[in-house]
C-alpha positions, 0 to 999 in steps of 0.5 A, a space after each residue: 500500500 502506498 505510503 499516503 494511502 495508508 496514512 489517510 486510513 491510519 488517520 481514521 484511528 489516530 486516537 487510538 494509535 497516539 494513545 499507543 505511542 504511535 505519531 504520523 511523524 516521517 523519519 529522515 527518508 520520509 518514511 513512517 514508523 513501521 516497526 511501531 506501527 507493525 508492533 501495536 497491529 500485533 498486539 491489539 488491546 481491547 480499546 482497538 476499534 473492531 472497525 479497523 480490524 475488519 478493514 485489514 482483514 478484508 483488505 488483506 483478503 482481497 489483495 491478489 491478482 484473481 480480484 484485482 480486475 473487479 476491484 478496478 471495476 468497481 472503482 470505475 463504476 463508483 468514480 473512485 479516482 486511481 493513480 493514472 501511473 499504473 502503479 496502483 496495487 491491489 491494497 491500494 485499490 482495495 483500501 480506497 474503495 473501503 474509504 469510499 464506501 466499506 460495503 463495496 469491499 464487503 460483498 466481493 469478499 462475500 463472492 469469494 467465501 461462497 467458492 470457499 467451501 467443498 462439501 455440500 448436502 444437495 435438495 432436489 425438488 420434485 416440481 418443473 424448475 421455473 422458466 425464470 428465476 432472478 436474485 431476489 428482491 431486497 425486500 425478500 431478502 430481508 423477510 428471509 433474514 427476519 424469518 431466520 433472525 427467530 429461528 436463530 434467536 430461539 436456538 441461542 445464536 443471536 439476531 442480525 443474520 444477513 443474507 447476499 445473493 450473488 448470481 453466477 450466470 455462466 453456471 446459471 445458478 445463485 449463491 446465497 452467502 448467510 453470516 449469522 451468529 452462535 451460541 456465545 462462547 465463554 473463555 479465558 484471556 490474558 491481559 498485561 499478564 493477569 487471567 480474565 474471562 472474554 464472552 464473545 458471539 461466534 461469527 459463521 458463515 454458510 453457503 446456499 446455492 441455488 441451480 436453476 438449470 436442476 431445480 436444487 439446492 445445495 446447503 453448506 451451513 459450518 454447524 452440521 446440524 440438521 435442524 438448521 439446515 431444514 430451517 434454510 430449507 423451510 425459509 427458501 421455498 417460502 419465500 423463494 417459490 411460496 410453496 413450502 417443502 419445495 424442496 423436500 430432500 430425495 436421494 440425490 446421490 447413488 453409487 449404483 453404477 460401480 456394481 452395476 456397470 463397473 468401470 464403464 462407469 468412469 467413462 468421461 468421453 461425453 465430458 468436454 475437456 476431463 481426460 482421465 477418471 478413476 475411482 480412488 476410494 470406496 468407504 465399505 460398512 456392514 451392517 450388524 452388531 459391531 458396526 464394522 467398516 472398512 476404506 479401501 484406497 488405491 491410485 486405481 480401486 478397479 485396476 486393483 481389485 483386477 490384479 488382485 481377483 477381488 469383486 465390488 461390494 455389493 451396493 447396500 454396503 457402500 457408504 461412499 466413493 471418491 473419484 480422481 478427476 483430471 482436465 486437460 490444462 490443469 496441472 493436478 486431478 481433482 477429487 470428487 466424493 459423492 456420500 449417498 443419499 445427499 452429500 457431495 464435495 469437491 472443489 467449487 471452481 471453473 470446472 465444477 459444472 463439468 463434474 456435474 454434468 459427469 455425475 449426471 451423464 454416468 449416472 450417479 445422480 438419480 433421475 427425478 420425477 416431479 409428483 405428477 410423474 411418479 403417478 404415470 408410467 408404462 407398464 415396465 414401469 408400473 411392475 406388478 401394480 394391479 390393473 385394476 388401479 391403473 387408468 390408461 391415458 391417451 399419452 404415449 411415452 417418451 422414454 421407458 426402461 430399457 429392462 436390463 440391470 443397469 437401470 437404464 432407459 431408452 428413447 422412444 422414436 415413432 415413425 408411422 405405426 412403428 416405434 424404437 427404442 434406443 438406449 440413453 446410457 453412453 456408452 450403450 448398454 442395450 441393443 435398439 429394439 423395436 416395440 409395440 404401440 401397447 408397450 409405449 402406453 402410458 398409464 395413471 394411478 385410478 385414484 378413485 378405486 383406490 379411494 373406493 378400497 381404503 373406503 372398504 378396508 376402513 369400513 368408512 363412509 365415503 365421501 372424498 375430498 381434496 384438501 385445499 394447500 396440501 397437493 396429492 392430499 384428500 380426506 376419504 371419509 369417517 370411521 363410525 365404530 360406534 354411535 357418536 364416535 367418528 374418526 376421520 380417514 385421510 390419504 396422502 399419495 406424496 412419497 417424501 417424509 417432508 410432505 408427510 410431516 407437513 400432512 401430519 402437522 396439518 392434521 394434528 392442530 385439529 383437534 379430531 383424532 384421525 387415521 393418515 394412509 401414506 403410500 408406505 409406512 415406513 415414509 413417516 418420519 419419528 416426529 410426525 408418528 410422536 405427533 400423532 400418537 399424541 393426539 391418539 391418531 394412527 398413522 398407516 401405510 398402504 402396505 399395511 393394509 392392502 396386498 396384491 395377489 393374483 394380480 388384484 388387490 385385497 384387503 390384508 388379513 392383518 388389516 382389520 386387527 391393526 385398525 381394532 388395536 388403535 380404536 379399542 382404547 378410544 372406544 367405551 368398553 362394551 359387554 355382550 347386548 341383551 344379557 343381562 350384566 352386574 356391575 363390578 363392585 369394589 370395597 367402599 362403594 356408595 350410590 354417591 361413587 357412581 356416575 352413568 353418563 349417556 352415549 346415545 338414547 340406547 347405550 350409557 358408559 358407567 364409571 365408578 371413583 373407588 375403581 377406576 378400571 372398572 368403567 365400561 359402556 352398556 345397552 338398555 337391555 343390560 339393566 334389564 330394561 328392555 320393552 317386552 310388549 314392543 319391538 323395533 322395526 328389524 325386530 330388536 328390543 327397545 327400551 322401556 319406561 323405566 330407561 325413559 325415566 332415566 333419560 329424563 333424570 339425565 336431563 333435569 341434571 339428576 332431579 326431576 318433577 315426578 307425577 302420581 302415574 309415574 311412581 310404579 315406574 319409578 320403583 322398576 327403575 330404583 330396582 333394576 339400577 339396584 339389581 344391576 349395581 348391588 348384586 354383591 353389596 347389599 347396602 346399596 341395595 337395601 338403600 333407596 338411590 332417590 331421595 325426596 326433595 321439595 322445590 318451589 312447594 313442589 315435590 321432586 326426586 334427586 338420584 344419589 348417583 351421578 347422571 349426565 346427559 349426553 355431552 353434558 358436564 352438569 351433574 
């Protein structure tokens, strides 16, 4: 830096610079005191201003030659004057537009550090990427910041988070630089040699980065932690594509390839530019009790295994790989890894795009299928799904598999009535074959017989509607198991734990317990089964419940015994209709212990304070009080005058007005609800269950026990 730039940024800090012994005074050849200047740099105190240290830090940072032609840009764009001598250095012009303005340092650096890092976790969406994406509007970016600044703060990391977007357009992508802060950290200090305690705030910085050619987003974020990384997830499909679980977190990554085609696998003939490709390591662990893994590293992992006869791991126990990559120009390889399902690290520079476009091309990136797309295929593609749950549409496909083991998939071109396919993989793995029109047909999920088996399954009423927010979503119906109990039946055919968690999230602020079917069971994640078994809900999977045999589907042996084990504990506990029952007695009883609360006009659940387990539900019949002279219409008993009486108490909140003609009802019901309840007490026999009150000049019955009136709390 020139000797009278740096005194015009030293003059900033001249207060704390003569308080250090430091003055603007040259010596004989005109120069300052640089050893002292060096000396008081090195050994700050804590009165420094934080500003300073900032400034050289940047100015330090951006003083090379790679940002040396962007600076002298951004000078000449902010009319910043340089020397015209064409001896301005990098510090120099760094310092001046510092001077100027200190964010104009600020977000070249921010360019810089967003290259920085190697290992990323990538989210694929599952919609059609948009025809145009922009940076995002400062507005935006400042909702984004505030939404972020209350998850920081509830998570102990602090508020004032900022968030840069920097567009790369050769690469047709956005980064997104976020500084945020952490938990505070506490440590010791020494100061002019005595021990003290410094509390600080961290300062981390993460990268996003957002392909808008794929459709993904690649998290860096310096903690590792997942719940962060949902939260960057959750705040860029807000407010980035107003859609939330926009990107949901699908495999991305597989090393299928090195068991299936082995070296092949390496080819980078397709790849402009990449002379030479080999696998350098394989991360191998077995399953089992111990844990056991194993890394295996070579120069060359497949001429190796040749040489020395060994074969590839089979697929499930690989855990990662890395690559040795080389491109022409360059003077040393590259290493790639890839760690299914997510996670990918190498070098982001001017070549990045071309190791993904390898990826791509030797597939280790899995293809993704937007939601539409996973519910339409050809048969290849639909398998042994039944045909019954299949609606042929007028769409014929573009491309099916190929049907080899390689996962492959071949072009279809049509010419008049006649149709070939051609395989996709490079180099081609299956011979071009001719195919019929019936083979290219492409089919979709009958979402309404579908609709009509979960009906049949769950025995409930069907009466199906889409559910507004929440695509691939409907409630199906409600289960009726018993009078005045229904539990409503929803399906979700989304196939992403994401979704599923948005599903149950959106069911569990309700206050119904519900029945959720997903496509599989095992999609749901462990925060939306505690969810809903918290509010005594079930979450199901198709596989649990329905099975295909034959061809057809069926409803599963296991499936009614499943649904039984969930409602027995939300269900009254019911004793055999028309046998006559005695309740279950328990030490210390008394009328006063006794409460009956009514279900229905035919049913009441009974409860007992001194014995608690001993509550259970109960038809009229069960008391004995069942109308012998009349029937119902399908020739099943109805309740007597006695029940009726009950009623009536029920609904005068236990003490009712009773005429002269209803006293002989009165004593068949004081003596059946005394058979019923004291058949092994005879205190509560023998004792008279009403008592006589007077109200008002008028003569009442007050029942000793408690009734309740159906959804009643006045006793």
């Amino acid at each position: 830096i020139r000797q009278e730039n740096l005194i015009g940024f030293l003059k900033e800090y001249e207060t704390y610079l003569q308080g250090r012994g430091f003055n603007f005074d040259l010596d004989e050849e005109g120069l300052l005191n640089f050893d002292l200047l060096a000396e008081i740099l090195m050994n700050p105190t804590e009165d420094m201003d934080v500003s300073s240290v900032d400034a050289l830090f940047l100015i330090q940072e951006m003083t090379n030659d790679e940002q040396y032609q962007e600076l002298c840009d951004l000078a000449e764009q902010n009319g910043i004057e340089t020397d015209s001598d064409g001896q301005c250095s990098p510090a120099d012009l760094a310092l001046a537009l510092w001077l100027h303005d200190p964010e104009l340092l600020k977000r070249p650096h921010a360019e810089v550090m967003v290259l920085k890092p190697k290992s990323f976790t990538y989210f694929q969406s599952e919609k059609d990427a948009p025809e145009s994406f922009e940076v995002p509007k400062p507005e935006i970016l400042r909702a984004m910041e505030k939404e972020m600044d209350r998850w920081f703060t509830k998570n102990k990391k602090g508020t004032g988070c900022r968030v840069l977007p920097v567009a790369a357009e050769d690469e047709n992508k956005i980064y997104f630089f976020i500084r945020h802060g952490m938990p505070f950290k506490r440590e010791g200090k020494m100061d002019s040699g005595k021990s003290t305690i410094v509390f600080y705030r961290p300062e981390f910085h993460d990268v996003l980065i957002y392909d808008r050619m794929n459709n993904e987003l690649a998290v860096f974020n310096k903690s590792q932690t997942q719940k962060e990384w949902r939260m960057y997830l959750s705040v860029f499909s807000e407010h980035l594509f107003n859609e939330a679980d926009y990107f949901p977190g699908e495999e991305k990554y597989t090393l299928a390839p090195l068991t299936e085609v082995g070296t092949d696998a390496l080819s980078y003939i397709d790849v402009p530019g990449m002379v030479s490709a080999k696998l350098i390591e394989i991360q191998v662990q077995y399953r089992g009790p111990l844990n056991d893994r194993n890394t295996y590293r070579s120069n060359d992992l497949f001429a190796s295994m040749e040489a020395g006869g060994r074969s590839m791991p089979a697929l499930k126990f690989l855990v990662s790989a890395s690559f040795s990559i080389k491109f022409e120009n360059s003077k040393r390889p590259r290493t790639v890894k890839i760690r299914p399902p997510n996670i990918a690290n190498f070098d982001r520079k001017e070549d990045s795009h071309l190791v993904e476009l390898w990826l791509r091309n030797r597939e280790f990136v899995k293809k993704q299928k937007s939601e539409a797309d996973k519910k339409m295929g050809v048969t290849a593609e639909w398998g042994v799904f039944p045909q019954s749950l299949l609606q042929i549409t007028n769409n014929l496909a573009q491309a099916l598999p190929c049907g080899k083991a390689g996962g492959c998939y071949m072009n279809v071109f049509s010419h008049d009535d006649e149709h070939v396919g051609i395989c996709t993989s490079e180099p081609r793995r299956c011979d071009r074959r001719t195919l019929t029109k019936a083979e290219t047909i492409v089919y979709r999920l009958n979402t309404n017989e579908l609709f009509k088996k979960i009906a049949e399954v769950t025995l409930c009423d069907s009466q199906v509607e889409a559910i507004s927010g929440l695509p691939n979503f409907w409630k199906i119906g409600c289960m009726n198991p018993q009078t005045d109990y229904s539990f409503p039946v929803y399906l979700s055919l989304s196939s992403t734990p994401a979704s599923l968690n948005k599903a149950v999230n959106h069911l569990t602020l309700k206050a119904e317990t519900f029945l959720l079917i997903a496509p599989v069971g095992s999609l749901f994640s462990h925060e939306s089964l505690n969810a809903a078994q918290a509010k005594k809900s079930k979450l199901l999977g198709l596989d649990d419940l329905l099975e295909i045999e034959d061809g057809t589907v069926k409803v599963k042996g296991s499936a009614k015994q499943l649904l039984d084990s969930w409602l027995e504990p939300l269900l009254p506990k019911r004793t055999p209709e028309g046998s006559l029952c005695y309740f279950p007695q328990s030490p210390g009883a008394t009328w006063q212990s006794i409460t009956v609360r009514f279900i229905d006009g035919q049913n009441v659940h009974v409860t007992y304070s001194v014995n608690q387990a001993a509550g259970a539900a109960y038809e009229f019949s069960q008391f004995s009080m069942s109308d012998k002279r009349k029937k119902a219409d399908d020739g099943g008993a109805l309740p007597n005058k006695a029940w009726t009486m009950l009623i009536k108490f029920s609904e005068d909140h236990g003490k009712t007005l009773l005429l002269r003609d209803d006293a002989q009802t009165k004593k068949s019901l004081k003596e059946k609800l005394q058979e019923f309840f004291g058949h092994q007490n005879p205190s509560l026999k023998a004792e008279d269950l009403f008592e006589e009150v007077t109200e008002n000049g008028k003569k009442h019955y007050k029942a000793k026990f408690n009734v309740f009136a159906r959804s009643d709390n006045n006793a």
